[in-house]
C-alpha positions as CSV (number, residue, x, y, z in Angstrom):
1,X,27.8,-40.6,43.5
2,X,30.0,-37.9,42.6
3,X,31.5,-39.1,39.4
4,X,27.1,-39.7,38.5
5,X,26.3,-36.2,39.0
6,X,29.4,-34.9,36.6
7,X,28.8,-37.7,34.2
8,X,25.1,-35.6,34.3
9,X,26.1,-32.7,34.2
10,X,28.7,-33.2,31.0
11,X,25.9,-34.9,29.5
12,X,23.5,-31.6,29.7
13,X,26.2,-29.4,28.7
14,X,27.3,-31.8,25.6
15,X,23.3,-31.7,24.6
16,X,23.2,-27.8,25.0
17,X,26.3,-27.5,22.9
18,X,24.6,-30.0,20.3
19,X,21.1,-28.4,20.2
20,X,23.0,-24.5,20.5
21,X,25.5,-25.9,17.1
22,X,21.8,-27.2,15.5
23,X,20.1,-24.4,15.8
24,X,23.2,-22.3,15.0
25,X,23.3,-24.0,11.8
26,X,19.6,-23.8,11.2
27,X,19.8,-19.5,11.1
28,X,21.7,-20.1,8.0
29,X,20.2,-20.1,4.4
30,X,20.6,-23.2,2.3
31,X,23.5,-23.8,-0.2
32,X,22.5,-21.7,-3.2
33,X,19.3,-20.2,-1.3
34,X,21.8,-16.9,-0.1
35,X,19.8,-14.2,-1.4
36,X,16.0,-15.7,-0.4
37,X,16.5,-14.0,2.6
38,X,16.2,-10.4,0.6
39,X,13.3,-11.6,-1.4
40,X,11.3,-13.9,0.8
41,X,8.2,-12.0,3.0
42,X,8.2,-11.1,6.6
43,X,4.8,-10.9,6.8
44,X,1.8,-12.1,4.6
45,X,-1.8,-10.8,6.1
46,X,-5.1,-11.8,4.8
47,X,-8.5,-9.3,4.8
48,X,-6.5,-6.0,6.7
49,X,-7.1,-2.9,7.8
50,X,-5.5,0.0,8.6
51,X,-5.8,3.4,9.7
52,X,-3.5,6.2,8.9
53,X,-3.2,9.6,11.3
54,X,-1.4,12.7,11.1
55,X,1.7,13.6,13.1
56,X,0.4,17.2,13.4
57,X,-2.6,17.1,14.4
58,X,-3.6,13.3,15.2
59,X,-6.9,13.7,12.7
60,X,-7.6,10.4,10.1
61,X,-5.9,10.2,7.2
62,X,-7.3,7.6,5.6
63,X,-8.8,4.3,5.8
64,X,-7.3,1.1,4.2
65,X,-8.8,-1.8,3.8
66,X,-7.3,-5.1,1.2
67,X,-7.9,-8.6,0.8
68,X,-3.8,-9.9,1.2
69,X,-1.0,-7.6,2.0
70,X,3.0,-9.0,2.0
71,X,5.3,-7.1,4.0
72,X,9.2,-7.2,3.2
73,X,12.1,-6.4,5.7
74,X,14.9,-5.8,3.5
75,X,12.9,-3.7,0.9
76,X,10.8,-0.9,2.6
77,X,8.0,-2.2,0.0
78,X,4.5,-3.3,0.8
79,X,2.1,-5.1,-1.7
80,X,-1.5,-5.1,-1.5
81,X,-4.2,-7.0,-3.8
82,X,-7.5,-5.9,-4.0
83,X,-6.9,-2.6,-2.2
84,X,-9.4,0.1,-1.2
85,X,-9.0,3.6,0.4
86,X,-11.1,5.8,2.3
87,X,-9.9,9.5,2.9
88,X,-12.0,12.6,3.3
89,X,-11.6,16.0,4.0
90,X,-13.7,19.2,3.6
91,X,-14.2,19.1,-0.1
92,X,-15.7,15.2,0.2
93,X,-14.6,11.9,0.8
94,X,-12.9,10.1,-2.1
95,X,-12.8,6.0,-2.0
96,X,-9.8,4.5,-3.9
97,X,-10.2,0.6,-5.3
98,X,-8.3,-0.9,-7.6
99,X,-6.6,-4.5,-8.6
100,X,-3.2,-4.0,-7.0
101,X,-1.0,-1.7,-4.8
102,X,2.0,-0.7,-3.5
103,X,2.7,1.2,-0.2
104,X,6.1,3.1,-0.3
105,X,8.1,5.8,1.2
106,X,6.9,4.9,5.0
107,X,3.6,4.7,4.2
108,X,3.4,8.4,2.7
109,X,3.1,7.0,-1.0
110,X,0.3,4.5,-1.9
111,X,0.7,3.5,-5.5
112,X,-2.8,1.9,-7.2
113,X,-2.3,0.0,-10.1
114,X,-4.6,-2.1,-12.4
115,X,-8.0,-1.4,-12.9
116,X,-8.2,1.8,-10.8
117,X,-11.4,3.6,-9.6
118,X,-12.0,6.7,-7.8
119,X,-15.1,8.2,-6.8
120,X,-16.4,11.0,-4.8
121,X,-20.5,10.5,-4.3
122,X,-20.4,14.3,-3.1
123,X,-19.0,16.2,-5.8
124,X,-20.4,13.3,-8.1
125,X,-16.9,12.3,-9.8
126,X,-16.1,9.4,-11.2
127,X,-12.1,8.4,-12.3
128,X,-10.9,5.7,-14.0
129,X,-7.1,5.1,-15.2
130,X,-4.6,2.1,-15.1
131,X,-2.2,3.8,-11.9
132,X,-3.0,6.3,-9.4
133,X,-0.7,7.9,-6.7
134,X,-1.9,8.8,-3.6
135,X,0.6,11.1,-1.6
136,X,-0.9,11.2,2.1
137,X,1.4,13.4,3.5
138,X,0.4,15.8,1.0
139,X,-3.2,14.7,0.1
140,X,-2.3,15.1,-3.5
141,X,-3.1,12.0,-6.3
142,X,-1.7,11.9,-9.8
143,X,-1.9,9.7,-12.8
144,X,1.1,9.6,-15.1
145,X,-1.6,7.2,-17.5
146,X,-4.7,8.2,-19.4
147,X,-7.0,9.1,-17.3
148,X,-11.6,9.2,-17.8
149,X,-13.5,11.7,-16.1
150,X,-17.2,11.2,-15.3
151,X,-19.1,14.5,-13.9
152,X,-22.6,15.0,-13.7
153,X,-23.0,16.6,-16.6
154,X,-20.0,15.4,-18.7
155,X,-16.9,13.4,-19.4
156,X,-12.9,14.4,-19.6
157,X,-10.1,12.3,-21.1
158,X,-6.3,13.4,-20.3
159,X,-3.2,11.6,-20.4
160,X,-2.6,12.8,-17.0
161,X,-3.4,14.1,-14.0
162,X,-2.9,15.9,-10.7
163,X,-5.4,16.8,-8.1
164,X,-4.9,18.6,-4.7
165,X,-7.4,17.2,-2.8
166,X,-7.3,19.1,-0.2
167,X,-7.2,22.5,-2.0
168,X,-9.3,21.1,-4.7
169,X,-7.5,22.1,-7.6
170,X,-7.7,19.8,-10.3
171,X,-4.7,19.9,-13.0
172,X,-4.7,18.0,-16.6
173,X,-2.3,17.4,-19.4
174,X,-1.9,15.7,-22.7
175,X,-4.1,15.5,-24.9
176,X,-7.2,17.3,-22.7
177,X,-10.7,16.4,-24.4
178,X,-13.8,17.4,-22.5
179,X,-17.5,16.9,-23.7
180,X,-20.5,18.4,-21.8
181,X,-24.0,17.9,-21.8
182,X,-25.6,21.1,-23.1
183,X,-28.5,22.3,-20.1
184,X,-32.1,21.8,-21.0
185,X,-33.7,25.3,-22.4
């Protein structure tokens, strides 16, 4: 009887050892496959949301919604399609859409690229450009890329742009060409 229960109990242990080696082995990239690992996704999300706060004072940032998002581990990168922001403030609330993006820096740098649209139905603005930056520590955007301005009662080209939105200071450069509609006399 004795010489049964250590025949068992070797057997366990040899089948531990086994599946422990196995999976051991399994951790491991394939031959050639070494730098997947730095390149392949941690996480891959479908139809997200997400909500931003401030540290300071707890209060919404902004509002993030996309259709697919890929998170990486060893590149502090995330990519979004289809992505759409929401952030207001005092001065309005602005809504951000556009074909691509790209959240950097810990979530303090949202980069919009494609066909980008901004809008604010308050102030009645309308912006269109090929990459937008949205700063949410700061609450400032910029364009380094032409950018087309649609007011109420007019349109702006630039080749670029920065805007304090919280302040609501507006800044252009390059190339600044502004036409107005003249007021009804």
């Amino acid at each position: 009887m004795k010489r049964q229960g250590l025949l068992s109990a070797t057997g366990v242990l040899m089948l531990g050892l086994v599946m422990l080696m196995t999976l051991h082995e399994w951790d491991d990239t394939l031959p050639g496959q070494e730098d997947g690992i730095l390149t392949a996704p941690a996480i891959i999300a479908k139809d997200i949301t997400a909500r931003a706060f401030s540290e300071e004072d707890g209060r919404l940032q902004y509002y993030l919604t996309a259709k697919t998002l890929t998170q990486y581990d060893h590149n502090p990168l995330t990519e979004m399609q289809e992505p759409e922001l929401e952030m207001a403030n005092d001065k309005g609330s602005w809504t951000i859409v556009s074909e691509q993006g790209v959240v950097k820096e810990n979530g303090d740098l949202i980069v919009f690229s494609g066909d980008v649209k901004a809008r604010n139905q308050q102030q009645k603005i309308t912006l269109d450009t090929q990459e937008l930056r949205f700063y949410s520590d700061t609450n400032i955007a910029s364009s380094p890329d032409n950018v087309d301005l649609e007011f109420e009662s007019g349109t702006t080209r630039a080749g670029a742009l920065e805007a304090d939105l919280d302040k609501g200071i507006l800044t252009l450069e390059k190339g600044v060409k502004s036409e107005f509609d003249a007021p009804a006399s």
